[in-house]
Each structure stands twice: as C-alpha cells, then as structure tokens.
N, CA and C atoms as an extended XYZ file, in Angstrom:
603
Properties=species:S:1:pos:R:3:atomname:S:1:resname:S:1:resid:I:1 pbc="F F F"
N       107.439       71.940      125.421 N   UNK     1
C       106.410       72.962      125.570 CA  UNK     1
C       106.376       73.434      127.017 C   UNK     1
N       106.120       74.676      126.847 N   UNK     2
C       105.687       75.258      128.281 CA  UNK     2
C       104.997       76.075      128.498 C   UNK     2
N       104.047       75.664      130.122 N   UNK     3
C       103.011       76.887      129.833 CA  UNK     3
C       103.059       77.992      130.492 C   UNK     3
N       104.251       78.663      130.597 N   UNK     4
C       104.556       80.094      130.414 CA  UNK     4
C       105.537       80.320      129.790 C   UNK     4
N       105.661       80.512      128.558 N   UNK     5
C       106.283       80.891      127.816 CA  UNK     5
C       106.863       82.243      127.859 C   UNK     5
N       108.174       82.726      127.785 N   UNK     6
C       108.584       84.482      127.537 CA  UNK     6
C       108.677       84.892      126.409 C   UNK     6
N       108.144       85.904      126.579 N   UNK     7
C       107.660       86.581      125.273 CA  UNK     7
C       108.111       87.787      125.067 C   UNK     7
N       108.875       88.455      124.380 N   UNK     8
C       109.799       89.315      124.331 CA  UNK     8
C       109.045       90.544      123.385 C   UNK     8
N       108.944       92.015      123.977 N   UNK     9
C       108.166       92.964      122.627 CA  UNK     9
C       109.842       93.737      122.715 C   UNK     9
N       109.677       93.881      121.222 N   UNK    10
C       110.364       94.628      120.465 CA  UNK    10
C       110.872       96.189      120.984 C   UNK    10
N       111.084       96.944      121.466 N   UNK    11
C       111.239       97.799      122.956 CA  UNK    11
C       111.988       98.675      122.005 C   UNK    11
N       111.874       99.576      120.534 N   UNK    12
C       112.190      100.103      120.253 CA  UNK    12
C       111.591      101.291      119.971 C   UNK    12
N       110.647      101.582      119.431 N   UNK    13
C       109.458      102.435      120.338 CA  UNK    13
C       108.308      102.315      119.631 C   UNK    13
N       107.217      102.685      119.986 N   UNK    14
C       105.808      102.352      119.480 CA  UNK    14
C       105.089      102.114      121.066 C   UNK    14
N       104.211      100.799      120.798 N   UNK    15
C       103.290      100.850      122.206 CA  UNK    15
C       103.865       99.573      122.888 C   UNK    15
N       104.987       99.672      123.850 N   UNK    16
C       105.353       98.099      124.434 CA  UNK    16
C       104.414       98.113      125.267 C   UNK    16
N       104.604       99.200      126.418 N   UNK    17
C       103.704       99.080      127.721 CA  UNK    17
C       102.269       98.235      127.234 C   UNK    17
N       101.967       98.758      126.218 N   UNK    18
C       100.038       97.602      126.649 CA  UNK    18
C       100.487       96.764      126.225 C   UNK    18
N       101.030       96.140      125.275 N   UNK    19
C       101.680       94.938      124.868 CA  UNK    19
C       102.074       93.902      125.836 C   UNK    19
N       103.034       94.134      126.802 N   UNK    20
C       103.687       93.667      128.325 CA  UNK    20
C       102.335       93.697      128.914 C   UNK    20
N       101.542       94.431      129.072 N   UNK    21
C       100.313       93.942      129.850 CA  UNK    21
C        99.564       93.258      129.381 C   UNK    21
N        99.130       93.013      128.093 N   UNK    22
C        98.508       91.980      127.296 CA  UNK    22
C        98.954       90.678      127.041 C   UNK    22
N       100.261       90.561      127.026 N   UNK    23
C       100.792       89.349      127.250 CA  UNK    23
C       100.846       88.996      128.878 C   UNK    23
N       100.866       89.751      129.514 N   UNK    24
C       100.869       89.091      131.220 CA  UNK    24
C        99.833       88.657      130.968 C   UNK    24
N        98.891       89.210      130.599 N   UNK    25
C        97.087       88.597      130.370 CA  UNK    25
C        96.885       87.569      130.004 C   UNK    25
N        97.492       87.658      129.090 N   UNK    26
C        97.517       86.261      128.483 CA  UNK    26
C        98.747       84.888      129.275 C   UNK    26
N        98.781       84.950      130.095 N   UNK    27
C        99.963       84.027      130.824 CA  UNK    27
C       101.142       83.666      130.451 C   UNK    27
N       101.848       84.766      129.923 N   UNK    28
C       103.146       84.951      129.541 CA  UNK    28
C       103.790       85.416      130.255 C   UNK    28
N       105.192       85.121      130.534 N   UNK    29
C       106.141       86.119      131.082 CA  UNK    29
C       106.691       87.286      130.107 C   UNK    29
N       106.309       88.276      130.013 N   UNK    30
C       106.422       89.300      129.280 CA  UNK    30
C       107.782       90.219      129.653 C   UNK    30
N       108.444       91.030      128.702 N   UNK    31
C       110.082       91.361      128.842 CA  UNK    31
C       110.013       92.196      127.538 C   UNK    31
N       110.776       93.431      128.157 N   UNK    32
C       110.726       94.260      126.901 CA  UNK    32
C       112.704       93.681      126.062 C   UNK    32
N       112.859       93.519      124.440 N   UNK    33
C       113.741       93.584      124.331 CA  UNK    33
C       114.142       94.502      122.999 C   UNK    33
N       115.444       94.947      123.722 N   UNK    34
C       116.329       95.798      122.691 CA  UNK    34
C       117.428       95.554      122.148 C   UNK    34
N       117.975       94.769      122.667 N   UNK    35
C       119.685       93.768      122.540 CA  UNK    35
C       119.566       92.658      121.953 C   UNK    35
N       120.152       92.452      121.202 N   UNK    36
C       120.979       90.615      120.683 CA  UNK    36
C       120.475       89.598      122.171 C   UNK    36
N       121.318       90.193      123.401 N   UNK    37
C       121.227       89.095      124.151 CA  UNK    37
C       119.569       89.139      125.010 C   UNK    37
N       118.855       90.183      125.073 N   UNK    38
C       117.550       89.643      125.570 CA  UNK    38
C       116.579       89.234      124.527 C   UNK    38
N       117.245       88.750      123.396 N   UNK    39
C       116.487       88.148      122.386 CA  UNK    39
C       116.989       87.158      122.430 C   UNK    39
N       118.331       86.762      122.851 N   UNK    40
C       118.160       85.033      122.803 CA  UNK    40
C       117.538       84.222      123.955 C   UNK    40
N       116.985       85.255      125.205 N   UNK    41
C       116.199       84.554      126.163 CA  UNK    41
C       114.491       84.466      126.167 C   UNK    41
N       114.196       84.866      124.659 N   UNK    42
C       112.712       84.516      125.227 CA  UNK    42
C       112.529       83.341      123.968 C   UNK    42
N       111.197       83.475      124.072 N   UNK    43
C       110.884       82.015      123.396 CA  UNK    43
C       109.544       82.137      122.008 C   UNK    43
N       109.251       83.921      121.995 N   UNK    44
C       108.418       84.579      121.035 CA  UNK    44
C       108.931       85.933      121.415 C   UNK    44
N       108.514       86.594      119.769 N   UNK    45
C       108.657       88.149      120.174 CA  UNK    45
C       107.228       89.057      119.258 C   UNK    45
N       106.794       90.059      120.420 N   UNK    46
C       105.835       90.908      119.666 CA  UNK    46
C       106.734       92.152      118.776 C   UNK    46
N       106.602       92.494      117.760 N   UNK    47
C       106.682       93.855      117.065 CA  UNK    47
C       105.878       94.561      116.859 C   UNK    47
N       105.941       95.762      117.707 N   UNK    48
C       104.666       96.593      117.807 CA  UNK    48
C       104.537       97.613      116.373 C   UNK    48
N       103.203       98.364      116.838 N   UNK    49
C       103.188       99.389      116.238 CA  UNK    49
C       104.139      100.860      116.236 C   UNK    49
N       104.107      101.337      115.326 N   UNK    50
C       104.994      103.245      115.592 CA  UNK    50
C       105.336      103.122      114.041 C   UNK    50
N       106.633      103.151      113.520 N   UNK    51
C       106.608      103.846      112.636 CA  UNK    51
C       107.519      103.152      111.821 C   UNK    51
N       107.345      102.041      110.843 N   UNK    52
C       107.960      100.786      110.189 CA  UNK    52
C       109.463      101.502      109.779 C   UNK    52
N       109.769      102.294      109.469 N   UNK    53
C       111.222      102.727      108.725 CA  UNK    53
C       112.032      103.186      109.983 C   UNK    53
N       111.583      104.006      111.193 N   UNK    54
C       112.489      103.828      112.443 CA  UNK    54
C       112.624      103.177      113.295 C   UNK    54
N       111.801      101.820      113.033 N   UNK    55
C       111.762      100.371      113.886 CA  UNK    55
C       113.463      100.266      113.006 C   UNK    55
N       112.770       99.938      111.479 N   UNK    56
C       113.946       99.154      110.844 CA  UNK    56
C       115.161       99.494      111.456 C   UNK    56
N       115.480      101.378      111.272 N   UNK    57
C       116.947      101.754      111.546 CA  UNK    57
C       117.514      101.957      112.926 C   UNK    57
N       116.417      102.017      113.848 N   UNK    58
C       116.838      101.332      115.073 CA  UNK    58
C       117.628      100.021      115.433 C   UNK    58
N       116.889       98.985      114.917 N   UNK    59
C       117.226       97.753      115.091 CA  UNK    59
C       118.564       97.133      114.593 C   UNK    59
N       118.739       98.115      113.701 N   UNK    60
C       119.989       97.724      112.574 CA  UNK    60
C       120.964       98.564      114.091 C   UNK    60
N       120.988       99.688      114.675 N   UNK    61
C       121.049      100.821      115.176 CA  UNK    61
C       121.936       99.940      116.359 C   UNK    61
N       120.682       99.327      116.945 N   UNK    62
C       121.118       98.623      118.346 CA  UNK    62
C       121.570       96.948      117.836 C   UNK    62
N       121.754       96.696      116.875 N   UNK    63
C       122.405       95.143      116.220 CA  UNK    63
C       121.386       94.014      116.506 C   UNK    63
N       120.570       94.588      116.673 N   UNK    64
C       119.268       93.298      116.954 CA  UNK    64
C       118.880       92.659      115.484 C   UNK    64
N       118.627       93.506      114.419 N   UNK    65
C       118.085       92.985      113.060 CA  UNK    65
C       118.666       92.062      112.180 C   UNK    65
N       120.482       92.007      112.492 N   UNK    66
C       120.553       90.528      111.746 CA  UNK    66
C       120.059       88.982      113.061 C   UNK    66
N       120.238       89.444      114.267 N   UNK    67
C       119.737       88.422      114.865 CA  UNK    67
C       118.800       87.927      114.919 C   UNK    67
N       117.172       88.765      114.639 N   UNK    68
C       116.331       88.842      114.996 CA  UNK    68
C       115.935       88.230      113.450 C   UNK    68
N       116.530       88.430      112.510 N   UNK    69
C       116.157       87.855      110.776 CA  UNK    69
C       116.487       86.258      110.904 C   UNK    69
N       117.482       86.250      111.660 N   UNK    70
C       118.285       84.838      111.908 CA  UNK    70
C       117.091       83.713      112.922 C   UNK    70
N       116.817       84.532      113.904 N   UNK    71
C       116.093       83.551      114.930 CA  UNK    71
C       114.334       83.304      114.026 C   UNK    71
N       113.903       84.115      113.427 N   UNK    72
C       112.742       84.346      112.665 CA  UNK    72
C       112.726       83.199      111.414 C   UNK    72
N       113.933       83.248      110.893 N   UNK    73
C       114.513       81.891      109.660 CA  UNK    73
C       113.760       80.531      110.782 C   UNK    73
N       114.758       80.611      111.784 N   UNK    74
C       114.950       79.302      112.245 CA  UNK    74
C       113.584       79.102      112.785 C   UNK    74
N       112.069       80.012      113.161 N   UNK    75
C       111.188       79.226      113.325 CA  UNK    75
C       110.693       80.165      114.724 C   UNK    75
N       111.278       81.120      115.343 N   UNK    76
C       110.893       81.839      116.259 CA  UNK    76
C       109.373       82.323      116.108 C   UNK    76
N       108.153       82.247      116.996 N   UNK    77
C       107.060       82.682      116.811 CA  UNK    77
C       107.530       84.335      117.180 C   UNK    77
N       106.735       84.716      116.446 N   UNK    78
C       106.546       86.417      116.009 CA  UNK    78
C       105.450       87.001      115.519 C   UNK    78
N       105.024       87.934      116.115 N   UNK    79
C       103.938       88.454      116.463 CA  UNK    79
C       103.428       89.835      115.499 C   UNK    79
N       103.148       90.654      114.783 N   UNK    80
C       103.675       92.031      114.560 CA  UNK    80
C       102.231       92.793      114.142 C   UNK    80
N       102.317       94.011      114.937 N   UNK    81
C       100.872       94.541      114.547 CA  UNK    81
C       101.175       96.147      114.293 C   UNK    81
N       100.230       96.311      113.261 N   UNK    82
C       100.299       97.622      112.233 CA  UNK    82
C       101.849       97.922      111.684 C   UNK    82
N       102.368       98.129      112.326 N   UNK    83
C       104.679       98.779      111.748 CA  UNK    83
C       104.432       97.365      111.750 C   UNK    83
N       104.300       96.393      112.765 N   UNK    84
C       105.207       95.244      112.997 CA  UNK    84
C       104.566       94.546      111.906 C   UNK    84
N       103.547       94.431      111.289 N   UNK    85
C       103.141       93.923      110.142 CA  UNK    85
C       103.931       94.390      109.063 C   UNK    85
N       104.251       95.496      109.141 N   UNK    86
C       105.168       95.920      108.096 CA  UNK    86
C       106.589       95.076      107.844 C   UNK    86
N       106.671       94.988      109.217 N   UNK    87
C       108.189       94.672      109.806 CA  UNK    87
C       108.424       93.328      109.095 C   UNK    87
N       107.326       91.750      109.491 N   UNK    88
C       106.855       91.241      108.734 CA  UNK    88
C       106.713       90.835      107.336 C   UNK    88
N       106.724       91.394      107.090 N   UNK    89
C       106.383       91.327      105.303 CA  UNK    89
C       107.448       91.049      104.560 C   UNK    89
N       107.467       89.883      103.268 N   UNK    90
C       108.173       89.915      102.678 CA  UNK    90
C       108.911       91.065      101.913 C   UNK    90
N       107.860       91.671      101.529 N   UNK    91
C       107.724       92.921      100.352 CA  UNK    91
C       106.882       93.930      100.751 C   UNK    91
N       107.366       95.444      100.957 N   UNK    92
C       106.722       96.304      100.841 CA  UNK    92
C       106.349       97.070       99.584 C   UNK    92
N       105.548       97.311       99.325 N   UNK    93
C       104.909       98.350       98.189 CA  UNK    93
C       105.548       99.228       97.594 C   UNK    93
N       105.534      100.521       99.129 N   UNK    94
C       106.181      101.658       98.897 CA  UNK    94
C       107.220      101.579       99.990 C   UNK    94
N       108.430      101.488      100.389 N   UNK    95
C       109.385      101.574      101.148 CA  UNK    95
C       110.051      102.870      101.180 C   UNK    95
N       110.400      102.731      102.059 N   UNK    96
C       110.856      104.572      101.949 CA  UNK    96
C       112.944      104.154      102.582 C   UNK    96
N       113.301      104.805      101.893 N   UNK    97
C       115.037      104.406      101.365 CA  UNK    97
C       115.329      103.859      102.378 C   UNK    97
N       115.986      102.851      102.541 N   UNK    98
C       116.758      101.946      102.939 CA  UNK    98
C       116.760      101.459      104.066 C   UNK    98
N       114.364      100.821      103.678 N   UNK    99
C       113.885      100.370      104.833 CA  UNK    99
C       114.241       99.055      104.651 C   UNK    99
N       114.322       98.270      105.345 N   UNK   100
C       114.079       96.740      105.682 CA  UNK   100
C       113.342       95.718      106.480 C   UNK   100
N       113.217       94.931      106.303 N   UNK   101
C       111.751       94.261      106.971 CA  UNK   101
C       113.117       92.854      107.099 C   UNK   101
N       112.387       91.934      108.696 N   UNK   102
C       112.520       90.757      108.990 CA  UNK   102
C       112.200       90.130      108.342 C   UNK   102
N       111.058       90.147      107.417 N   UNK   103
C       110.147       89.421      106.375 CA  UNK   103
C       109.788       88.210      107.397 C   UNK   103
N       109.599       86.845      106.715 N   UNK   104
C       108.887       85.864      107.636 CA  UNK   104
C       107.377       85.645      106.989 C   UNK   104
N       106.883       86.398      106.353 N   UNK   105
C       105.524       86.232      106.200 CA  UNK   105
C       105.378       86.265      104.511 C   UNK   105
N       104.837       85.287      103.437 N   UNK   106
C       105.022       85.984      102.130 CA  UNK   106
C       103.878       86.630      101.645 C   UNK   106
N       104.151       88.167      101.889 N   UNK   107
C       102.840       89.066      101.721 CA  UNK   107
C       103.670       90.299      101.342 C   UNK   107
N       102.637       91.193      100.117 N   UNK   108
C       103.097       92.446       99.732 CA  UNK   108
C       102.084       93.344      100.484 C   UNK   108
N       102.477       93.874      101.813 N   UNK   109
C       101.868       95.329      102.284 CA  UNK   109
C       101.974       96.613      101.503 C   UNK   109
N       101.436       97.163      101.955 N   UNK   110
C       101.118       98.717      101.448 CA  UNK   110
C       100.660       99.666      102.619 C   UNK   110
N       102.217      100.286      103.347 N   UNK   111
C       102.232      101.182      104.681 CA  UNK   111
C       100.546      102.467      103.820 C   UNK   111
N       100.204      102.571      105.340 N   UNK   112
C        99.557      104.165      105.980 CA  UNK   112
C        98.331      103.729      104.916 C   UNK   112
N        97.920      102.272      103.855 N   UNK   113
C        96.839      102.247      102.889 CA  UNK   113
C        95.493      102.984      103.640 C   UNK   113
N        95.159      102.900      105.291 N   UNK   114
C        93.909      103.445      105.729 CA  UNK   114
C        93.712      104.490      105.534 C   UNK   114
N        94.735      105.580      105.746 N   UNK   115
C        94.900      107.084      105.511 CA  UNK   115
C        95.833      107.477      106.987 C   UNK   115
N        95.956      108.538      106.802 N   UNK   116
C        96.539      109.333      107.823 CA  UNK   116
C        96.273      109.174      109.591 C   UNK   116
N        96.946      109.492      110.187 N   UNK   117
C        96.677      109.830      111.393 CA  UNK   117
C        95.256      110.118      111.953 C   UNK   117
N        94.425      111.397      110.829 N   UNK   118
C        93.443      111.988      111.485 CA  UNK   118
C        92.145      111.217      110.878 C   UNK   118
N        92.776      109.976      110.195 N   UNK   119
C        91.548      108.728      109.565 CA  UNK   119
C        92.088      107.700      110.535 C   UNK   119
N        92.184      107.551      111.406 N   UNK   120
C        91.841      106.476      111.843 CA  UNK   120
C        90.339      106.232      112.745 C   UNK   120
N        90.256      104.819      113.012 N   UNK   121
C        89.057      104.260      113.668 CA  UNK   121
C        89.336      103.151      113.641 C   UNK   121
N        87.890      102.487      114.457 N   UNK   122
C        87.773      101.526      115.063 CA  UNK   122
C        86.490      100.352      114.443 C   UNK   122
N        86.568       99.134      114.185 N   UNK   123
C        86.127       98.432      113.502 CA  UNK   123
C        85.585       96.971      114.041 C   UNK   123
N        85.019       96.326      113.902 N   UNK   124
C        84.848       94.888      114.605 CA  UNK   124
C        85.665       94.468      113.338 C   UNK   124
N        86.367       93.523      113.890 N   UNK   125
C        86.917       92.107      112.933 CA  UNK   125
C        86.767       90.703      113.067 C   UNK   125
N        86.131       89.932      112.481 N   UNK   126
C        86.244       88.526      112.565 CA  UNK   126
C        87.508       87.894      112.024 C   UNK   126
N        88.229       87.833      113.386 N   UNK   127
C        89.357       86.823      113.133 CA  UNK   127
C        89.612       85.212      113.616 C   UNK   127
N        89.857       84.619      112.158 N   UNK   128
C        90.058       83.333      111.921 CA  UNK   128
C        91.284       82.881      113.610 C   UNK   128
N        90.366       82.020      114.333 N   UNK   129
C        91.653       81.420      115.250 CA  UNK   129
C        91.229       82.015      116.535 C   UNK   129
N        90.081       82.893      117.034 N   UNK   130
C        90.022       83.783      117.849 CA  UNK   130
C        88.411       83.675      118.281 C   UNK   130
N        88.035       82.547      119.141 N   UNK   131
C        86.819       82.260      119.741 CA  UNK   131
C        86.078       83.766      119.718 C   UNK   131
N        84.900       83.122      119.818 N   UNK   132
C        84.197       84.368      120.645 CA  UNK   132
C        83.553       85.219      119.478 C   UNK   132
N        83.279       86.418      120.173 N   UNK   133
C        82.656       88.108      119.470 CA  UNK   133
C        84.440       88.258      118.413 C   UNK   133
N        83.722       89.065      117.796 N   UNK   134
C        84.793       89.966      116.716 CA  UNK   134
C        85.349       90.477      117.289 C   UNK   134
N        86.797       90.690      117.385 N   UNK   135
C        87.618       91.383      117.518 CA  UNK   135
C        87.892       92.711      117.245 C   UNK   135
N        87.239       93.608      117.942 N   UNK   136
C        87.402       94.987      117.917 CA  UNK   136
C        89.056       95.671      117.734 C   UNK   136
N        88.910       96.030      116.339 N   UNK   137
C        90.144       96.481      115.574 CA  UNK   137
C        89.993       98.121      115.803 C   UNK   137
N        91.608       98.538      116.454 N   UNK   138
C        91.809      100.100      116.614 CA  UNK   138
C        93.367      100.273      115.357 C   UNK   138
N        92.820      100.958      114.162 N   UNK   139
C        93.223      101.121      113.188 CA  UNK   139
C        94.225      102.641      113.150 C   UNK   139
N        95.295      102.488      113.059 N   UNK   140
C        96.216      103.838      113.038 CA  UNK   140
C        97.152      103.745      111.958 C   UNK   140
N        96.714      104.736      111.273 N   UNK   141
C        97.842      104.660      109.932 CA  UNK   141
C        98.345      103.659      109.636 C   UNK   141
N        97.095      102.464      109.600 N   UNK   142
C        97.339      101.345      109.632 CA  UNK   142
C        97.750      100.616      108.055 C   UNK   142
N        98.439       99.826      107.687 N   UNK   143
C        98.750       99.090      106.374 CA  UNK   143
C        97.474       98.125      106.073 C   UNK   143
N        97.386       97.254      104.609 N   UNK   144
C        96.634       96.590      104.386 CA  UNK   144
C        97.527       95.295      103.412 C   UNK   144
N        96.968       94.568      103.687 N   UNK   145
C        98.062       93.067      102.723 CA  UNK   145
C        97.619       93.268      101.204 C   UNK   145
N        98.136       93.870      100.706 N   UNK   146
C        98.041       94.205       99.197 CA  UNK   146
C        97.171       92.383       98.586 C   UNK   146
N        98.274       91.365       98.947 N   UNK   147
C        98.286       89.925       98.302 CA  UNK   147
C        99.233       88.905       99.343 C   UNK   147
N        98.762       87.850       99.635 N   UNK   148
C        99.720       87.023       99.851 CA  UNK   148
C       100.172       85.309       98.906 C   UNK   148
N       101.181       85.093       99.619 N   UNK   149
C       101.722       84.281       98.683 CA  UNK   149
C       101.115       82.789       99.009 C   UNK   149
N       101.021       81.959       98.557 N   UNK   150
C       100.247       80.343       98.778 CA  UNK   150
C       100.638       79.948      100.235 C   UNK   150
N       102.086       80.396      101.098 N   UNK   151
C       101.734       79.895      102.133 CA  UNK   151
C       101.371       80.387      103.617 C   UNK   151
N       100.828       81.348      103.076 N   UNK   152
C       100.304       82.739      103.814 CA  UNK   152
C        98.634       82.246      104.500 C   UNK   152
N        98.407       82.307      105.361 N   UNK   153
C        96.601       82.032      105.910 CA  UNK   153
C        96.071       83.479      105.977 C   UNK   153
N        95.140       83.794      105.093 N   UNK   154
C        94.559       85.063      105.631 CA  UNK   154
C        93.574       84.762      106.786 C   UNK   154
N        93.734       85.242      107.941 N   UNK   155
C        92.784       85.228      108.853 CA  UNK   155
C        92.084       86.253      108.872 C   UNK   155
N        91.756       87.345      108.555 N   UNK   156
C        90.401       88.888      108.483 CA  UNK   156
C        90.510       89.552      107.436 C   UNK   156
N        89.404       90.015      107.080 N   UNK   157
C        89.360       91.247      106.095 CA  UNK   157
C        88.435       92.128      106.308 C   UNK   157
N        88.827       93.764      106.278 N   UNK   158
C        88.453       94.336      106.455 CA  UNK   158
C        87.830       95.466      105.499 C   UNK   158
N        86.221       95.545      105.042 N   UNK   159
C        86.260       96.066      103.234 CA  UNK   159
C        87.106       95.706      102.210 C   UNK   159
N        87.318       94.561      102.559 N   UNK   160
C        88.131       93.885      101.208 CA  UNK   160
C        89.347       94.060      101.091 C   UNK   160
N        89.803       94.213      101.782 N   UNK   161
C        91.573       94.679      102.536 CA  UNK   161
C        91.697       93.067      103.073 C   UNK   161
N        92.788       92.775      103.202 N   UNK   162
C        93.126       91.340      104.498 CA  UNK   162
C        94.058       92.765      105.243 C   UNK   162
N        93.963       92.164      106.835 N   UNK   163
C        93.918       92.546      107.635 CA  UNK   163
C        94.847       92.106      108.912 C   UNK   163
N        94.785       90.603      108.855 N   UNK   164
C        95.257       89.546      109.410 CA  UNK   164
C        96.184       88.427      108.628 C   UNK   164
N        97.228       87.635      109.218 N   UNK   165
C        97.548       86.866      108.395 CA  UNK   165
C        98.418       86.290      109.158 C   UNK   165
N        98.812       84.435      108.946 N   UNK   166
C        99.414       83.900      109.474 CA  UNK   166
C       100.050       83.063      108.632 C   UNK   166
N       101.572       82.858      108.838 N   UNK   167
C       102.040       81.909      108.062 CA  UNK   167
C       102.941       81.138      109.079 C   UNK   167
N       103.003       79.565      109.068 N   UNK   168
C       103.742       79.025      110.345 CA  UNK   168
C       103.741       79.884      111.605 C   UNK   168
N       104.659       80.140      112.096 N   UNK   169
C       105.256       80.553      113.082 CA  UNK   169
C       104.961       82.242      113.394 C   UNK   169
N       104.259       82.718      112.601 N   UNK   170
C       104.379       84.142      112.368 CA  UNK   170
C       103.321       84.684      112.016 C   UNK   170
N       102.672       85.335      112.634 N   UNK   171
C       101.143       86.492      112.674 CA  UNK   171
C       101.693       87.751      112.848 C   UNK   171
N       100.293       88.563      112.049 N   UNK   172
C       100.531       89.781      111.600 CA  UNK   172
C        99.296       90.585      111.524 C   UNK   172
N        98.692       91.551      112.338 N   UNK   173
C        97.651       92.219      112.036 CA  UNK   173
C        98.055       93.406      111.648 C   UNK   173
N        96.935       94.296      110.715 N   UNK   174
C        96.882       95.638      110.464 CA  UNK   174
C        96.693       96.298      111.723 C   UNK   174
N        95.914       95.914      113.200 N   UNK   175
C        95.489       96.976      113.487 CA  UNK   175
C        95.960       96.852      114.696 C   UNK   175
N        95.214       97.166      116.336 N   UNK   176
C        95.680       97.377      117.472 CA  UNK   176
C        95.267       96.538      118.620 C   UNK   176
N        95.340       95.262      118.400 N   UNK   177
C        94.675       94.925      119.683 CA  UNK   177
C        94.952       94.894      121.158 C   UNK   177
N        96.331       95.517      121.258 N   UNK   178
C        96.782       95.733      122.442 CA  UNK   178
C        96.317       97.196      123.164 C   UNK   178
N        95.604       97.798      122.592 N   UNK   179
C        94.982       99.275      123.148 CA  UNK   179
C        93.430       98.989      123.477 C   UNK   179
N        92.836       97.633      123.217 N   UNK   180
C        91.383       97.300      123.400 CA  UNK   180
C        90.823       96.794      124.907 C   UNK   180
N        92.022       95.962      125.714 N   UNK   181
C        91.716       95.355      126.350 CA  UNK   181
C        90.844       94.276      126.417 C   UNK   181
N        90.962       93.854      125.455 N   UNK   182
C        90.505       92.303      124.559 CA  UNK   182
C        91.718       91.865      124.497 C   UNK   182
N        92.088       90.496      125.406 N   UNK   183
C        93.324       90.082      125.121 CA  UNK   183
C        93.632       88.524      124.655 C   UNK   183
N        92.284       88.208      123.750 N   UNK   184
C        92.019       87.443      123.128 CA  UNK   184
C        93.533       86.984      121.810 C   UNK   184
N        94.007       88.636      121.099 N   UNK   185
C        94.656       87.843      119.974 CA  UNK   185
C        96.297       87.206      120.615 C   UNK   185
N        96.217       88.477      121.670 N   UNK   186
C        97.947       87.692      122.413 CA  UNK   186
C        97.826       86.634      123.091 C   UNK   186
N        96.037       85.899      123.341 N   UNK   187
C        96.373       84.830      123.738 CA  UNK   187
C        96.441       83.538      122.668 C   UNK   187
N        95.958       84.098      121.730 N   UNK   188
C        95.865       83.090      120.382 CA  UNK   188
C        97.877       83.383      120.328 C   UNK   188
N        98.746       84.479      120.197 N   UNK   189
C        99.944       84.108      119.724 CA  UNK   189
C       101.036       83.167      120.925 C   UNK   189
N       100.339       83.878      122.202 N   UNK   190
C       100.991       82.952      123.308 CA  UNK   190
C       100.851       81.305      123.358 C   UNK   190
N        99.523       80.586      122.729 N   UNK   191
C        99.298       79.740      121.602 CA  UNK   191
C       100.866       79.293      121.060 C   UNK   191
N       100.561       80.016      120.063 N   UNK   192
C       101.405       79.533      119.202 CA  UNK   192
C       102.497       79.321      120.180 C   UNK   192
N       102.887       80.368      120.638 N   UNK   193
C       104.611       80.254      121.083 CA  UNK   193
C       104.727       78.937      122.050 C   UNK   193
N       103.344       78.404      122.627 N   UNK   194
C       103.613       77.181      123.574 CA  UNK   194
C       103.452       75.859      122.956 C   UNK   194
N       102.834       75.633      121.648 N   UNK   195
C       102.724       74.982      120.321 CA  UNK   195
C       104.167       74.753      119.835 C   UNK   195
N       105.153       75.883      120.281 N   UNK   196
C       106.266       75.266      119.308 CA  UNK   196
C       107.372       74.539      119.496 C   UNK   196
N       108.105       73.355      119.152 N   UNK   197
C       108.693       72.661      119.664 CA  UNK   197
C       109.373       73.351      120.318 C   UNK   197
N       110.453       74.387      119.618 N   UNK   198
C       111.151       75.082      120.043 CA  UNK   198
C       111.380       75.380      121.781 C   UNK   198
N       109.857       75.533      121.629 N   UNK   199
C       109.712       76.514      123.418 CA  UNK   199
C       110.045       75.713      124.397 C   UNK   199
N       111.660       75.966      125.579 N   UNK   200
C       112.028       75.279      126.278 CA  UNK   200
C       111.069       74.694      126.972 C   UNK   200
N       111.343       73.397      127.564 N   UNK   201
C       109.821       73.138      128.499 CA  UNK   201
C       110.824       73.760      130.211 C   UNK   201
C-alpha cells in the first residue's frame, strides 16, 4: 500500500482537467492517460464523462481498450462517472453500433435515461461510503443502472434510479462530482486504490 497512489484519468476527451484536480485533492498523484504504456504506470484509473460510444472508439483508436479490459480483469481500481459508468457496465440497454464497454461492474445501464442536454440538473445524493452532507450530484445526459447483478453494491438512488454502484475494485456514478468541488467521492476512490494489494508500496 501506498499513500500516494497514481491515478491515471482516461485523457480521451470529456472533463480530465477537474478530474486531475480532484484527485490532487484528494492526495493522489494525478496523470492524464492515453497510451498502453501510461496505463501500465499508475495504480487506478478515472473514466470520465463525454460521450460513451467515442470514448469506446477512441480507445480501441489509440490501443488502450484491450489493455485497459485486461488490467480491469486483473483487479485494477477504476473509477467511471456518467460515459465512464457507461464504460463500466457489463451491459448496455441501448448501444449504439459497435459500442463496447470495459465492463467490470455487473449492471445493465440505460445511456442519456435523465433526458437531454437541456434536462440536466443538480441534485443532493446520499452516497453509501462518503462521510458527511450528501453529495451534491451535477447530472448531464446522465445514465441510470437499469438493475444490478448480486455482486454489485448499490451505493445511491436517485427517484428510484441507482445512481451509484460499486463492485470490488470498481465504482461508478451517474453523475458529476468532479465539477462540484466536493472532493469527497475521489477521495473515497483514492481509498480504494490505496486499499489494494496491488498498489506498489
């Protein structure tokens, strides 16, 4: 174990920048990655938000996605919020042609379930694992966990949506907590990532 762990966001596009600052917050060494090889130097990775089907064909794009399926098998903590929840997911709902997901988590999402772009908002959430006040959720064409599978933890729900969810090694929110400046949930995953044997000491 160690207590600064590197923590690698997904640097394909969506929101890294607050991400990298939310994990510095949280006492991480934070690193944007796009390559095979700056993914075999950290020790967790965030998958942000943007847009779940040009994460996928990026990644395939720049050869990161069979590595990144591979290190995720073996136990890599991983992070993924709104796309990256998508990213996440065993099973999507509605997939749009010849998306693919890391999976890691056994849950059936359902992309954009909040509504559109010009529906989004902002919500308190009580999330399981996360001291304190509710977690003020910033919701963008955000997904919802249709169902998960027995070894899935739902941690929030939001109107009867789950919202949150953790299975081993791997968390997943619907919404934004890296645009709040509440840097409460990246310190719950920086957590994890120093929790895992894995993480060089």
């Amino acid at each position: 174990m160690t207590d600064t762990p590197v923590i690698g966001v997904l640097a394909l596009q969506g929101d890294v920048r607050e991400h990298l600052v939310a994990l510095a917050a949280a006492d991480a060494v934070a690193r944007p990655v796009r390559r095979p090889e700056e993914l075999d130097e950290v020790d967790g990775l965030v998958i942000p938000g943007g847009e779940s089907t040009t994460i996928s064909k990026l990644a395939v794009l720049f050869g990161v996605m069979e590595p990144l399926c591979a290190r995720v098998r073996d136990g890599l903590p991983v992070y993924g919020t709104c796309a990256g929840m998508i990213m996440l997911a065993d099973k999507i709902l509605d997939p749009r042609s010849g998306q693919e997901t890391v999976g890691g988590i056994d849950m059936i999402v359902r992309r954009n379930a909040f509504g559109r772009q010009n529906e989004s908002f902002e919500a308190a959430v009580d999330l399981a694992g996360v001291p304190g006040e509710p977690v003020e959720g910033v919701f963008i064409r955000a997904p919802w966990v249709e169902s998960v599978g027995a070894a899935a933890e739902v941690l929030a729900e939001h109107e009867g949506h789950i919202v949150a969810v953790r299975q081993g090694n791997a968390l997943a929110t619907s919404f934004h907590p890296e645009l709040t400046g509440d840097h409460r949930v990246h310190r719950l995953f920086a957590d994890m990532v120093r929790a895992n044997p894995e993480t060089e000491s």
